[in-house]
Predicted model as a PDB file, atoms N, CA, C, CB and O in Angstrom, pLDDT in the B-factor column:
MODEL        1                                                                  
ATOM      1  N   UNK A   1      77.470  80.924 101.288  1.00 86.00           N  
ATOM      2  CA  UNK A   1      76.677  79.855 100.704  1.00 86.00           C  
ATOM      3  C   UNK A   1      77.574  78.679 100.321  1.00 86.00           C  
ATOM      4  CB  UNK A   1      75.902  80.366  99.477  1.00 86.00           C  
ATOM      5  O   UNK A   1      77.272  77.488 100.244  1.00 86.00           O  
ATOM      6  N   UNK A   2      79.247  79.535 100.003  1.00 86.00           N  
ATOM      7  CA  UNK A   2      79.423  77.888  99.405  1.00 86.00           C  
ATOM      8  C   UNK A   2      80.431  77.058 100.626  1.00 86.00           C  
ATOM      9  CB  UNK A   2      80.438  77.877  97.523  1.00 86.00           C  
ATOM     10  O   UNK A   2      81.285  76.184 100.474  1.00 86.00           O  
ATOM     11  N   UNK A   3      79.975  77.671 101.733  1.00 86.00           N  
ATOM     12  CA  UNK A   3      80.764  77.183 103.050  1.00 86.00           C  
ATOM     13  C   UNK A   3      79.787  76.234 103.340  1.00 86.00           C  
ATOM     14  CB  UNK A   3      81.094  78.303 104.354  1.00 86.00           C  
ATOM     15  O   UNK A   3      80.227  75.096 103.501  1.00 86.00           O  
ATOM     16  N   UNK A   4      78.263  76.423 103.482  1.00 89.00           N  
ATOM     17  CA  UNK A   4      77.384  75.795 103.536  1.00 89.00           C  
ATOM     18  C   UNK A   4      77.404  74.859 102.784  1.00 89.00           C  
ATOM     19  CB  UNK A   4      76.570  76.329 103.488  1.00 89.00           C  
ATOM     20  O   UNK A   4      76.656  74.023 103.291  1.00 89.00           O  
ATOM     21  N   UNK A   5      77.996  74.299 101.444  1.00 89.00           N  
ATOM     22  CA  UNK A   5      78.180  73.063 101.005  1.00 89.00           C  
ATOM     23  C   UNK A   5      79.592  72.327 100.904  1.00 89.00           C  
ATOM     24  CB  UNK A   5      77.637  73.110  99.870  1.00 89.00           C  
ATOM     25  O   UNK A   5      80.156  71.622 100.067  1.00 89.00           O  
ATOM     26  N   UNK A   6      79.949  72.947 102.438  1.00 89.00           N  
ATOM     27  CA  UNK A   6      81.226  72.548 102.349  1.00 89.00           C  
ATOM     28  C   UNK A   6      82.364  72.509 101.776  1.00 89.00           C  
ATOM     29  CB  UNK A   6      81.204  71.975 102.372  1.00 89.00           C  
ATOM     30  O   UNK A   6      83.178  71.586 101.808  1.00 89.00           O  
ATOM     31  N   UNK A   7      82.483  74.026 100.964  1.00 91.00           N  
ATOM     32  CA  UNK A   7      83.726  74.177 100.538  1.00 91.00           C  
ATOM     33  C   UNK A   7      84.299  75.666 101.332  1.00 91.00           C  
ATOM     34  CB  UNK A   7      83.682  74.175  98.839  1.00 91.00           C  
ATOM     35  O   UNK A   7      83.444  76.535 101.503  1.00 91.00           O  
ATOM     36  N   UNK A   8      85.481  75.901 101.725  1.00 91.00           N  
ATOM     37  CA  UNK A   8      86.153  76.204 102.554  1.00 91.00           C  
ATOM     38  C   UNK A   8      86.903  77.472 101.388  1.00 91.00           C  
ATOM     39  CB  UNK A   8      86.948  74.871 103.292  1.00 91.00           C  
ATOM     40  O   UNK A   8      86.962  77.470 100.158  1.00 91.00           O  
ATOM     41  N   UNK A   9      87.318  78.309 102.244  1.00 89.00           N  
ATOM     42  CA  UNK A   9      88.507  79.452 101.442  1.00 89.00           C  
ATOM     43  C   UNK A   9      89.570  78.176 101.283  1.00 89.00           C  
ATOM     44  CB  UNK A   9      89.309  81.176 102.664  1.00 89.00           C  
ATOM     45  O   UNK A   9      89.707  77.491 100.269  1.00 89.00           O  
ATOM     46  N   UNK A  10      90.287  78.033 102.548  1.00 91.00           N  
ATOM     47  CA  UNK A  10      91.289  76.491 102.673  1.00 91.00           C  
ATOM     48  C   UNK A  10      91.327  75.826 101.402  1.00 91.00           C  
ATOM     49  CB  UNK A  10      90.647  75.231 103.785  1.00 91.00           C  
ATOM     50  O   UNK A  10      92.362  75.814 100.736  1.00 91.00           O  
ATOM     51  N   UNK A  11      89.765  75.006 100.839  1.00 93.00           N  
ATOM     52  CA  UNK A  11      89.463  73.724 100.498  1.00 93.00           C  
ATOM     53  C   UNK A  11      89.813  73.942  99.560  1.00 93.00           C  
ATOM     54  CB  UNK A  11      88.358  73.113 100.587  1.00 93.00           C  
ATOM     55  O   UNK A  11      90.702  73.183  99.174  1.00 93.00           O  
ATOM     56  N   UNK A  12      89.309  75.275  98.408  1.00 92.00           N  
ATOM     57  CA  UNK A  12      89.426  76.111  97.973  1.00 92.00           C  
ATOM     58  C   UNK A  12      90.841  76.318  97.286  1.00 92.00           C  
ATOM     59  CB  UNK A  12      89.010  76.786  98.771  1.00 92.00           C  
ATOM     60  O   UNK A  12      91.054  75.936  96.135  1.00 92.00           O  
ATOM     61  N   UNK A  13      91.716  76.899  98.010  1.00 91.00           N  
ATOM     62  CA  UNK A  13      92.797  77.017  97.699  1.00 91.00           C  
ATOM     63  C   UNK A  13      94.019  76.002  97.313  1.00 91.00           C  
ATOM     64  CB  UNK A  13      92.962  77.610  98.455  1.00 91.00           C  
ATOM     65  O   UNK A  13      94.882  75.987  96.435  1.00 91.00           O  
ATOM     66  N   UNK A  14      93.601  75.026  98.587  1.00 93.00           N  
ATOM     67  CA  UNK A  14      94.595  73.578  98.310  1.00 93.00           C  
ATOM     68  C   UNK A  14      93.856  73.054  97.411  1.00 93.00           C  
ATOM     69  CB  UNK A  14      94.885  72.399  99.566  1.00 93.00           C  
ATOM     70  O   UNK A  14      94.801  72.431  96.928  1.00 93.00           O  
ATOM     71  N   UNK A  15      93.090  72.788  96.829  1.00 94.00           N  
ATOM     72  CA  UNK A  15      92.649  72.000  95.630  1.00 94.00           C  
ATOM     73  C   UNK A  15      92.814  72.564  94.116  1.00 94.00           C  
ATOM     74  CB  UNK A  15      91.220  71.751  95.837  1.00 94.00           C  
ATOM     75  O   UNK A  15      92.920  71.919  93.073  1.00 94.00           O  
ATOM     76  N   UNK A  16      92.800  74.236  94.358  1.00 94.00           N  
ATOM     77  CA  UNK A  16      92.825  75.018  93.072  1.00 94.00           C  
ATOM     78  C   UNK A  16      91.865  74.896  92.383  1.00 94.00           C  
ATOM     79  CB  UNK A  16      93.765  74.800  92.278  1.00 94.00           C  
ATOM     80  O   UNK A  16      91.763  74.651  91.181  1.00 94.00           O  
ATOM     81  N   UNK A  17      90.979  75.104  93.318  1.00 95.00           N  
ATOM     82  CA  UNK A  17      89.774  75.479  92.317  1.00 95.00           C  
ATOM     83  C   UNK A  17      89.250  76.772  91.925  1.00 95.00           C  
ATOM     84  CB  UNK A  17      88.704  74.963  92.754  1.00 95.00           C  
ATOM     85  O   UNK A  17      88.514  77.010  90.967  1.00 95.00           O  
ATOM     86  N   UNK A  18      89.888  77.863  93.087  1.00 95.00           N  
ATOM     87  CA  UNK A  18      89.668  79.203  93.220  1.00 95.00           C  
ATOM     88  C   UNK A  18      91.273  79.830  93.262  1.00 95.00           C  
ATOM     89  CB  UNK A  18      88.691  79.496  94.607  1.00 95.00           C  
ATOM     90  O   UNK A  18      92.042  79.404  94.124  1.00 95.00           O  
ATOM     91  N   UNK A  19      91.728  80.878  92.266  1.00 94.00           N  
ATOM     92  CA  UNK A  19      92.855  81.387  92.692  1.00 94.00           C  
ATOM     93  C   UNK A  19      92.903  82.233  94.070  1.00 94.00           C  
ATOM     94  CB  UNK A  19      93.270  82.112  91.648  1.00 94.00           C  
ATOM     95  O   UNK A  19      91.866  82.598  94.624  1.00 94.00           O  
ATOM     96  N   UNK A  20      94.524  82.587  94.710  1.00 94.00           N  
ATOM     97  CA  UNK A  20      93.671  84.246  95.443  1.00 94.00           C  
ATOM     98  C   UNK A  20      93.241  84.957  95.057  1.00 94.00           C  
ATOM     99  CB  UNK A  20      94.095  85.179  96.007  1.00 94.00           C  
ATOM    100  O   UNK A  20      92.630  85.720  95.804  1.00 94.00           O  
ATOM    101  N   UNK A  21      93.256  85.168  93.835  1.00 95.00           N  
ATOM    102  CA  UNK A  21      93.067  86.723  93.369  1.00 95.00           C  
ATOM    103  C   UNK A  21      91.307  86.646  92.647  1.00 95.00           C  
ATOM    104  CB  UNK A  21      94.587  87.249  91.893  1.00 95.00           C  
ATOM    105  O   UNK A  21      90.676  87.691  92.493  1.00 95.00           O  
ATOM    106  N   UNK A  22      90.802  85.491  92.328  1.00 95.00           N  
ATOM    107  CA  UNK A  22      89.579  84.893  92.324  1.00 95.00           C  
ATOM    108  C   UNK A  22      88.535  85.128  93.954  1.00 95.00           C  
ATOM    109  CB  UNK A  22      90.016  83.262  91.973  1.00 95.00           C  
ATOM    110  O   UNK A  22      87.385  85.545  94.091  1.00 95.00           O  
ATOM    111  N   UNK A  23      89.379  84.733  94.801  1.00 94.00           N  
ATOM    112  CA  UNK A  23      88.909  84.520  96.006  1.00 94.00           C  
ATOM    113  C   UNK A  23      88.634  86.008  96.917  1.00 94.00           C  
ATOM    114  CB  UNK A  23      89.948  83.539  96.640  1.00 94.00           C  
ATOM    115  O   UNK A  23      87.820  86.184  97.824  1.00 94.00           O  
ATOM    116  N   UNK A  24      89.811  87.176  96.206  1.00 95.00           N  
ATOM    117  CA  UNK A  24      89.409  88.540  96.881  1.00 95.00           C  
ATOM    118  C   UNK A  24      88.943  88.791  95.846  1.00 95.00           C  
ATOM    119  CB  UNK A  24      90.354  89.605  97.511  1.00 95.00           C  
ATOM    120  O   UNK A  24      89.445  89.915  95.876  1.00 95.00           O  
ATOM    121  N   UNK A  25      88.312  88.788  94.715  1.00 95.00           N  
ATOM    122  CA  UNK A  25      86.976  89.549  93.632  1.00 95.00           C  
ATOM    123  C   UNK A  25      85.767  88.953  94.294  1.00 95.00           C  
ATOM    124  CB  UNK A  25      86.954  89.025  91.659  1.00 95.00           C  
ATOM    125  O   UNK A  25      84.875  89.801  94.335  1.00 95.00           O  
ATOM    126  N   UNK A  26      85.308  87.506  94.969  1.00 91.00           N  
ATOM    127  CA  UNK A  26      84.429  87.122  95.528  1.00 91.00           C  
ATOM    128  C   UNK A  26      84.142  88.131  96.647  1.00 91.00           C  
ATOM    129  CB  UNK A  26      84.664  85.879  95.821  1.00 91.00           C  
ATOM    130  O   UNK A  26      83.166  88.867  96.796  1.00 91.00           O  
ATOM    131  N   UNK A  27      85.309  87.966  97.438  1.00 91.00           N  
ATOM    132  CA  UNK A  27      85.157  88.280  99.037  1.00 91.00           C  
ATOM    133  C   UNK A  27      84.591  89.779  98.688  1.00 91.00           C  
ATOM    134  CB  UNK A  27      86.836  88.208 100.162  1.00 91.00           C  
ATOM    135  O   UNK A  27      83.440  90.008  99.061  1.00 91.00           O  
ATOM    136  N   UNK A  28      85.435  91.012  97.875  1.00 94.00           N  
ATOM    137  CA  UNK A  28      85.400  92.471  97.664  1.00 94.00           C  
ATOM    138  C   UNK A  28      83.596  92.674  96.455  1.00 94.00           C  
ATOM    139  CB  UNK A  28      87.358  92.993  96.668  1.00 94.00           C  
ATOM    140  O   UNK A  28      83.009  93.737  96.249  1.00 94.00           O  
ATOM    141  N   UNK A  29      83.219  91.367  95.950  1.00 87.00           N  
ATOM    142  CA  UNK A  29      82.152  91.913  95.372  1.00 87.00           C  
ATOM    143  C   UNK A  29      82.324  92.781  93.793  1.00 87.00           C  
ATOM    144  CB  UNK A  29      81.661  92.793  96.491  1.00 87.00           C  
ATOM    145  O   UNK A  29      81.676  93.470  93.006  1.00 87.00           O  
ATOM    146  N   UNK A  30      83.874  92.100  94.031  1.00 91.00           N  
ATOM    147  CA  UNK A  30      84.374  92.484  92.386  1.00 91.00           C  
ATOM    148  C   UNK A  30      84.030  91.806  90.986  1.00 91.00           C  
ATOM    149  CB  UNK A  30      85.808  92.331  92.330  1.00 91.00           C  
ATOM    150  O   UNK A  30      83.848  90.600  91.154  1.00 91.00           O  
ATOM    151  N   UNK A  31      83.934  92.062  90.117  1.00 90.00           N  
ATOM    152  CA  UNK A  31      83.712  91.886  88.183  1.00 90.00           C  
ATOM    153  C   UNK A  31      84.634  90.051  88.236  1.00 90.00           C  
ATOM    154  CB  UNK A  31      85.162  93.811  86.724  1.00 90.00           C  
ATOM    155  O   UNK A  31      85.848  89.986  88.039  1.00 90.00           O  
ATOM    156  N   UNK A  32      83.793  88.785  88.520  1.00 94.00           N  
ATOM    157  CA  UNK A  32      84.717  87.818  88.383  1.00 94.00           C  
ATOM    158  C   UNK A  32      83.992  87.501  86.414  1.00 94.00           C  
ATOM    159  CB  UNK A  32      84.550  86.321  89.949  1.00 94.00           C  
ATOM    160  O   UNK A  32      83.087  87.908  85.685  1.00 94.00           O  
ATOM    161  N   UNK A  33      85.126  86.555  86.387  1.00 95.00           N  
ATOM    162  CA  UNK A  33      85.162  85.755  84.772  1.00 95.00           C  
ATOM    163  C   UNK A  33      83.825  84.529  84.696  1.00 95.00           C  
ATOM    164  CB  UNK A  33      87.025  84.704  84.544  1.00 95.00           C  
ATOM    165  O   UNK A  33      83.191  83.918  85.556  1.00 95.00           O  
ATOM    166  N   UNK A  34      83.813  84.558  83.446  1.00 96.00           N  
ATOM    167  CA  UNK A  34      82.501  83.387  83.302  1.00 96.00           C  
ATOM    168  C   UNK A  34      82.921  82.174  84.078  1.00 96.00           C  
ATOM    169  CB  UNK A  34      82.159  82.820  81.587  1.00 96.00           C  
ATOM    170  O   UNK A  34      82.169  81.626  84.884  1.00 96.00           O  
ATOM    171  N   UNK A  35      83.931  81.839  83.860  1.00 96.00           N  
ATOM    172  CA  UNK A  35      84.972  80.215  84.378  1.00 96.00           C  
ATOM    173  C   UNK A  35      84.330  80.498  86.094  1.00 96.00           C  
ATOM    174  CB  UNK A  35      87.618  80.374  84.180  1.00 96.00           C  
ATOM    175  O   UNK A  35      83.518  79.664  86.493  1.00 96.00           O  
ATOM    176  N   UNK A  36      84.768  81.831  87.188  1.00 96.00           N  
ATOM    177  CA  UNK A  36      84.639  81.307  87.871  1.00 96.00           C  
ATOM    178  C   UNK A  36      82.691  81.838  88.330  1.00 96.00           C  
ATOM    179  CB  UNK A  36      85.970  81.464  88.645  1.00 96.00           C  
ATOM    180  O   UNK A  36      82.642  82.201  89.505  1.00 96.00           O  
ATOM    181  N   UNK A  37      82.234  81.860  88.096  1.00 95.00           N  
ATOM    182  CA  UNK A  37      80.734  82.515  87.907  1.00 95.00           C  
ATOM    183  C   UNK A  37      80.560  80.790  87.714  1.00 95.00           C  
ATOM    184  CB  UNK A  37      80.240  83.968  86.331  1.00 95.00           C  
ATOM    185  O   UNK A  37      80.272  80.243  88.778  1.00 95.00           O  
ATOM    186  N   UNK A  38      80.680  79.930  86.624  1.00 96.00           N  
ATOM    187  CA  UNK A  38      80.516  78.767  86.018  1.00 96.00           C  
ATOM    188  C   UNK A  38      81.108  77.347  87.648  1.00 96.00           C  
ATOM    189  CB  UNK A  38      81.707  78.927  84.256  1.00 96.00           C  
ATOM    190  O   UNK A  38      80.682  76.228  87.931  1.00 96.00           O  
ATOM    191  N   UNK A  39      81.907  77.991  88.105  1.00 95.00           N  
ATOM    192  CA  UNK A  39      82.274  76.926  89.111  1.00 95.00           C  
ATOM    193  C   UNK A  39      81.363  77.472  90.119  1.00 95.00           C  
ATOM    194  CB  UNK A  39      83.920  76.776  89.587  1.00 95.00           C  
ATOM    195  O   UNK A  39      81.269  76.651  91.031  1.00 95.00           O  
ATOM    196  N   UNK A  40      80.578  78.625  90.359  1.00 94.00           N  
ATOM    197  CA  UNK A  40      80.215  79.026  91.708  1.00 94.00           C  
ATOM    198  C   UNK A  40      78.921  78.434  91.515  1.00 94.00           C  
ATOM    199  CB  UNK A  40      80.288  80.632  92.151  1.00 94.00           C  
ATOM    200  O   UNK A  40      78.434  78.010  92.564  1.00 94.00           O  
ATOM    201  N   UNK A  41      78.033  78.238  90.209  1.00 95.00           N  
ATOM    202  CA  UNK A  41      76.798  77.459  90.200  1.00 95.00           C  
ATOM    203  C   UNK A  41      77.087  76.170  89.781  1.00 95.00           C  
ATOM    204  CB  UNK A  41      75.757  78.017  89.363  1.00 95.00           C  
ATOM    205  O   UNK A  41      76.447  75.580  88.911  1.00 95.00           O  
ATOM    206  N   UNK A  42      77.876  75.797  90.280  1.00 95.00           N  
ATOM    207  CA  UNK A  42      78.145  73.723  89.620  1.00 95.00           C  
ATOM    208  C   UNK A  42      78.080  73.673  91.457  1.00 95.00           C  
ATOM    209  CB  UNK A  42      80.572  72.835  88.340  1.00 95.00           C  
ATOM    210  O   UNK A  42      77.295  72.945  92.066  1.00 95.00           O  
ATOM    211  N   UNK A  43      79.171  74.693  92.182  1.00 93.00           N  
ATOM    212  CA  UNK A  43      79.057  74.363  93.602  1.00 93.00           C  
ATOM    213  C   UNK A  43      77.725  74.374  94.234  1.00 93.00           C  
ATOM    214  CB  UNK A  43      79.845  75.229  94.325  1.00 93.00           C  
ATOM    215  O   UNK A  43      77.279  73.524  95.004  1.00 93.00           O  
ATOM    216  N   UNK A  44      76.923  75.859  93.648  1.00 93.00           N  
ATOM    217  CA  UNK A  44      75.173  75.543  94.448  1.00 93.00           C  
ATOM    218  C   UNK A  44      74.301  75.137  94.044  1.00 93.00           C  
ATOM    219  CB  UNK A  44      74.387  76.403  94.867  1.00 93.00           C  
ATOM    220  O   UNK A  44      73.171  75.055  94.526  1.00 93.00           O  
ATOM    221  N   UNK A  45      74.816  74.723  92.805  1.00 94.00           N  
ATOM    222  CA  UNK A  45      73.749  73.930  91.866  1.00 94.00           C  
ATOM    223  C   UNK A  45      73.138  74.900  91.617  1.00 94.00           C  
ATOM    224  CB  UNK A  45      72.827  72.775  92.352  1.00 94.00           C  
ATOM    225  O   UNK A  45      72.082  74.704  92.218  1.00 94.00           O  
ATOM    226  N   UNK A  46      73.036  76.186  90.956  1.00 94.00           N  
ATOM    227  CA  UNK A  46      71.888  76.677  90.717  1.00 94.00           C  
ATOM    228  C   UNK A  46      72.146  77.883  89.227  1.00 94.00           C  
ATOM    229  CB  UNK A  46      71.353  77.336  92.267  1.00 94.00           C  
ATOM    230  O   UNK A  46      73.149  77.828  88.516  1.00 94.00           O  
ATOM    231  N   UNK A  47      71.114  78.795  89.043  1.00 96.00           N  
ATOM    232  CA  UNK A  47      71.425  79.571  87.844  1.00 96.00           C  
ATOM    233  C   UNK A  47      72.201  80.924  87.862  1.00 96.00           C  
ATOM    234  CB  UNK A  47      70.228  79.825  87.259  1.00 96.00           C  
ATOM    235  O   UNK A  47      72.438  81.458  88.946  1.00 96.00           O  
ATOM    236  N   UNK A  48      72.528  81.386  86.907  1.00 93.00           N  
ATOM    237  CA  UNK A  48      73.568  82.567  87.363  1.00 93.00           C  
ATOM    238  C   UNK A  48      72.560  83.633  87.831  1.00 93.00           C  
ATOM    239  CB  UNK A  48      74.666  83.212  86.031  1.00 93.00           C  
ATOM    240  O   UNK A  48      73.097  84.482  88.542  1.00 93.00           O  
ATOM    241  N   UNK A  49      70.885  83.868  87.566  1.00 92.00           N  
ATOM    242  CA  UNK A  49      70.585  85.021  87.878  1.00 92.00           C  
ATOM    243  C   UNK A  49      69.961  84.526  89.511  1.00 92.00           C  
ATOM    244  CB  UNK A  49      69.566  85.772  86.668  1.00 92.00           C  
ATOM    245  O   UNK A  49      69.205  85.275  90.130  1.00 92.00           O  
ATOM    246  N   UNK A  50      70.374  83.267  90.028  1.00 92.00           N  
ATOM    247  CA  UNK A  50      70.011  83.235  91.644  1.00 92.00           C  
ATOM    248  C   UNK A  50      71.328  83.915  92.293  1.00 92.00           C  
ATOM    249  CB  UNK A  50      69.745  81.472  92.330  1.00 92.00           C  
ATOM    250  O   UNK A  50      71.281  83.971  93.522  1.00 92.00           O  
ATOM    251  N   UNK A  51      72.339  84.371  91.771  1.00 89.00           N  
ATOM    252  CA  UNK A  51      73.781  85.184  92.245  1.00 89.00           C  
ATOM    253  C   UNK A  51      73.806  86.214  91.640  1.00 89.00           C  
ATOM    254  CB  UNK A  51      75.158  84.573  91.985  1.00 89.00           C  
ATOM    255  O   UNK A  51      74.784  86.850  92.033  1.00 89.00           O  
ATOM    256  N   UNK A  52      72.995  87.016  90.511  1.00 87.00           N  
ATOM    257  CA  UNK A  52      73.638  88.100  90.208  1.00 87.00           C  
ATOM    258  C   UNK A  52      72.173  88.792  89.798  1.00 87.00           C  
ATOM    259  CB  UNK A  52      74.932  87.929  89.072  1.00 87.00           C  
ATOM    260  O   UNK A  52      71.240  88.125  89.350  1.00 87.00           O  
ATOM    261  N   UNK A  53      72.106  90.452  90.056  1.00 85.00           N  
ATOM    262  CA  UNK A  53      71.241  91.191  90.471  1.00 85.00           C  
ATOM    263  C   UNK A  53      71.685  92.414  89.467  1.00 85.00           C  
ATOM    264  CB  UNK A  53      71.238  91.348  92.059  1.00 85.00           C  
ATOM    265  O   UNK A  53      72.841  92.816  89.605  1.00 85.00           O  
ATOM    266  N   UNK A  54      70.873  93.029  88.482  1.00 81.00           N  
ATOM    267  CA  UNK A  54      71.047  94.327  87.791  1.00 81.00           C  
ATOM    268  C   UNK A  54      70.786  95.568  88.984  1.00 81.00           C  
ATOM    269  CB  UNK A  54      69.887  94.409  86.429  1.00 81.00           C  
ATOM    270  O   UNK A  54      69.830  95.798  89.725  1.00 81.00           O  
ATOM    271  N   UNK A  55      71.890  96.123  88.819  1.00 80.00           N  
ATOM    272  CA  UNK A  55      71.351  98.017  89.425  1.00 80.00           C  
ATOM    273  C   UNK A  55      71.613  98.777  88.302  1.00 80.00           C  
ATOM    274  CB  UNK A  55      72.413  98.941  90.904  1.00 80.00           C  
ATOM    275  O   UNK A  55      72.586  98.534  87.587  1.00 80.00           O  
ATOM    276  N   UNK A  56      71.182  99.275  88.177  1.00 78.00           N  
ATOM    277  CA  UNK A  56      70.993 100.731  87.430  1.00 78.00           C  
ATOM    278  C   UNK A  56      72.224 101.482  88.374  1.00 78.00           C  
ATOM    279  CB  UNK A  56      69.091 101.583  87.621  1.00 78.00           C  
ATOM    280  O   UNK A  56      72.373 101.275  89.578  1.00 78.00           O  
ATOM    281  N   UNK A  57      73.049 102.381  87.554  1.00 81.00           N  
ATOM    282  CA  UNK A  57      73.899 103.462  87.973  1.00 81.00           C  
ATOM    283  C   UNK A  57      73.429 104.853  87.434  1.00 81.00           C  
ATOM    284  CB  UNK A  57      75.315 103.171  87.517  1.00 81.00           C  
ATOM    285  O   UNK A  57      72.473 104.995  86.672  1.00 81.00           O  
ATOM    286  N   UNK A  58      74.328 106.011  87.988  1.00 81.00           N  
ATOM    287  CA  UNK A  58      73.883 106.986  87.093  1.00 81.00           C  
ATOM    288  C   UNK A  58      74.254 106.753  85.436  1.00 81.00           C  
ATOM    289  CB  UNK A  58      74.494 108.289  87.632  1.00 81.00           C  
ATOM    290  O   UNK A  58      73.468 106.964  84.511  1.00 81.00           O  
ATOM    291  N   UNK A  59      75.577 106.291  85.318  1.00 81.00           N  
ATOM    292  CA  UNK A  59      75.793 106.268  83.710  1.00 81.00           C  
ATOM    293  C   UNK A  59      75.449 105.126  83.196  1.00 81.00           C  
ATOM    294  CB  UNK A  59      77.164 106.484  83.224  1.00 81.00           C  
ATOM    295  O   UNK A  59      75.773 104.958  82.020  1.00 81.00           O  
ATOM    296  N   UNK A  60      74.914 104.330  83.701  1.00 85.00           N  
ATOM    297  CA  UNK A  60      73.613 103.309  83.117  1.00 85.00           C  
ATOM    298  C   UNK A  60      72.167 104.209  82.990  1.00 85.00           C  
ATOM    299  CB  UNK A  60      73.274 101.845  84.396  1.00 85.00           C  
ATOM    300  O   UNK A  60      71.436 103.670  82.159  1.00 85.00           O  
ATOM    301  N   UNK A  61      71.488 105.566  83.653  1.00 85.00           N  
ATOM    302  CA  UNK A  61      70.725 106.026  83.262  1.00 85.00           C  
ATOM    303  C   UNK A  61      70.981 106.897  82.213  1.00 85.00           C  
ATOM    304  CB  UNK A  61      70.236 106.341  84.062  1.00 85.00           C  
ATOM    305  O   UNK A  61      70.214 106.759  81.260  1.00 85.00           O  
ATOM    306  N   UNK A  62      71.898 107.818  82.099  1.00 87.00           N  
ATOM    307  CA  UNK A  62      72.608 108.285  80.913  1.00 87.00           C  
ATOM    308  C   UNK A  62      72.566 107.196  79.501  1.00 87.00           C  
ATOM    309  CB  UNK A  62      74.171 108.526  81.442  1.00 87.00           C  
ATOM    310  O   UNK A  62      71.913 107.479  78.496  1.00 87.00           O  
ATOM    311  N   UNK A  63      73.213 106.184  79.610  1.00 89.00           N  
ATOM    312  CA  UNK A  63      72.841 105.086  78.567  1.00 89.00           C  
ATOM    313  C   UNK A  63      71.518 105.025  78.040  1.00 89.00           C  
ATOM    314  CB  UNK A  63      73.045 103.806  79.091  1.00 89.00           C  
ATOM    315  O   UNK A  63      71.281 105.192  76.844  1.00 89.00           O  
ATOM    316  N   UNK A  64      70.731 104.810  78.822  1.00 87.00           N  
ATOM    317  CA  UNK A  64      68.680 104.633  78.742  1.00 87.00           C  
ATOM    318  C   UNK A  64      68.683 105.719  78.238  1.00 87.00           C  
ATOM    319  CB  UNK A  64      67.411 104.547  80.268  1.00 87.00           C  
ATOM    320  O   UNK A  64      68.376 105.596  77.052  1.00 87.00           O  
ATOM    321  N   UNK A  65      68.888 106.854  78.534  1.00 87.00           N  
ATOM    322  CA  UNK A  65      67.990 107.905  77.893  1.00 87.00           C  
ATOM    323  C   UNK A  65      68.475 108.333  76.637  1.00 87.00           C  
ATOM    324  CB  UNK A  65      67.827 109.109  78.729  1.00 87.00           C  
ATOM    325  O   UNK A  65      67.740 108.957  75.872  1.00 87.00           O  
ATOM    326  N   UNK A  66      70.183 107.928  76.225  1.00 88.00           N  
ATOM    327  CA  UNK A  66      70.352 108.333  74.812  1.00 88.00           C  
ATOM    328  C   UNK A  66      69.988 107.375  73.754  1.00 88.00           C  
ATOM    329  CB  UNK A  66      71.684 108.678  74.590  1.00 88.00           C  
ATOM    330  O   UNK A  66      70.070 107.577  72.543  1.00 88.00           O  
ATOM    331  N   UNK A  67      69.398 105.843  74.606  1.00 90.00           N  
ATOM    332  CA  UNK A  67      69.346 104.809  73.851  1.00 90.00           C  
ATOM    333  C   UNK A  67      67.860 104.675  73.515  1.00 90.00           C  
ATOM    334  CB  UNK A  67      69.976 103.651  74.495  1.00 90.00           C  
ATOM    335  O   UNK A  67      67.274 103.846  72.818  1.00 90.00           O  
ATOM    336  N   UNK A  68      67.436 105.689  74.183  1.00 87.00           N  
ATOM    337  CA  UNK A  68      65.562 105.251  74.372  1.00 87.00           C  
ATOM    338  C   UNK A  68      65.193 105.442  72.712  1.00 87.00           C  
ATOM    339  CB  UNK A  68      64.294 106.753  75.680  1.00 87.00           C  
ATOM    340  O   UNK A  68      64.747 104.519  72.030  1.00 87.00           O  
ATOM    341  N   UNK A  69      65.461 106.793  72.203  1.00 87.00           N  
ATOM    342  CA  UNK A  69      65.165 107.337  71.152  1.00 87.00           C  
ATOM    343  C   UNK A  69      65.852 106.592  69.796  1.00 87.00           C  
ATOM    344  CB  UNK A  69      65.512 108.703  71.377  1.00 87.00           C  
ATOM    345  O   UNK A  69      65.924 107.059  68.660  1.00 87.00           O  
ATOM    346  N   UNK A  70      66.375 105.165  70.328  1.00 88.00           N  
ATOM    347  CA  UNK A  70      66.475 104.254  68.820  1.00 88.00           C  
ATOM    348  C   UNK A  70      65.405 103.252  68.940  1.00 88.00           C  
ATOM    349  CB  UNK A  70      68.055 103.345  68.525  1.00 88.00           C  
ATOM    350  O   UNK A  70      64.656 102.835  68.056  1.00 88.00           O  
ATOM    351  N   UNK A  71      65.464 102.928  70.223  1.00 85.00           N  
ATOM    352  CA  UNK A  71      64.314 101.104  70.601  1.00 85.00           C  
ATOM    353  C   UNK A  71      63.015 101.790  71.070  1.00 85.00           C  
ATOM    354  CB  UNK A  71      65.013  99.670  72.402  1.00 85.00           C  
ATOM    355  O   UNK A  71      62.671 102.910  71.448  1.00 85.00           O  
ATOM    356  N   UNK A  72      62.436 100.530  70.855  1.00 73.00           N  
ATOM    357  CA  UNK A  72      60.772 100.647  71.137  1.00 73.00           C  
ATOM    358  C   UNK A  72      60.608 100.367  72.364  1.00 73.00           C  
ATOM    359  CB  UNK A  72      59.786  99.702  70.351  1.00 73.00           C  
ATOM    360  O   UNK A  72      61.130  99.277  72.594  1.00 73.00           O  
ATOM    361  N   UNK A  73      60.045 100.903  73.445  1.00 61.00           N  
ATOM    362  CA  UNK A  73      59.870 100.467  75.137  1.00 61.00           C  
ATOM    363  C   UNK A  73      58.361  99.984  75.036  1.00 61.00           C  
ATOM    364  CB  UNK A  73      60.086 101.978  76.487  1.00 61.00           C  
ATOM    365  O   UNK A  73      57.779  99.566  76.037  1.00 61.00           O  
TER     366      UNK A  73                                                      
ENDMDL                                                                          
END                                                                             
């Protein structure tokens, strides 16, 4: 998407807007920082939940079920 507005791994790098090590947490689908989350929607213009998606894991269901029995569902 953000090749589509014309920014490049390259463009990217020579300008410093993305470190490498920024640039393989993108590429690998890894845990990035607010800073670069914050540059990736200034580039598509858009909100953080049009890039980022909740899954449930198993020890995210473990969580729910010891947490159910304090909150109201």
């Amino acid at each position: 998407m953000m090749a589509d507005k014309g920014l490049t791994t390259y463009i990217a790098r020579k300008h410093k807007i993305f470190t490498e090590a920024q640039l393989q947490q993108l590429r690998t689908n890894k845990l990035v920082t607010q800073d670069v989350l914050d540059k990736i929607c200034t580039i598509l213009e858009c909100q953080p939940g049009f890039l980022l998606e909740y899954e449930c894991d198993e020890k995210n269901k473990e969580f729910e079920e010891m947490i159910s029995q304090y909150i109201k569902k």
